[in-house]
C-alpha positions, 0 to 999 in steps of 0.5 A: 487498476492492474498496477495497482493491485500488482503493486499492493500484492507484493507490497504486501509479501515484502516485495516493495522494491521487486513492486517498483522494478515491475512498474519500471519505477526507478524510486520506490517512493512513486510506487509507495505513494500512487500504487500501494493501496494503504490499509483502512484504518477503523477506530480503535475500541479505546474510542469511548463513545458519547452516549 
């Protein structure tokens, strides 16, 4: 769980690359895809509702 806060965190601020060197990542995309949490989605207010 700790990974992968420290990997969200500096996600977060930019820091992708700095992200995956912590976690001894040698590719960002094993700390993209396991580690960064990604943001939840809602739906959009354009969304017409039936009624």
């Amino acid at each position: 769980m700790f990974r992968k806060t420290v990997a969200t965190v500096l996600s977060g601020q930019g820091l992708v690359t700095e992200a995956a060197g912590q976690l001894g990542h040698v590719d960002e995309s094993i700390t993209k895809k396991f580690y960064i949490q990604k943001p939840a989605t809602a739906p959009t207010s354009a969304t017409p509702w039936n009624c």
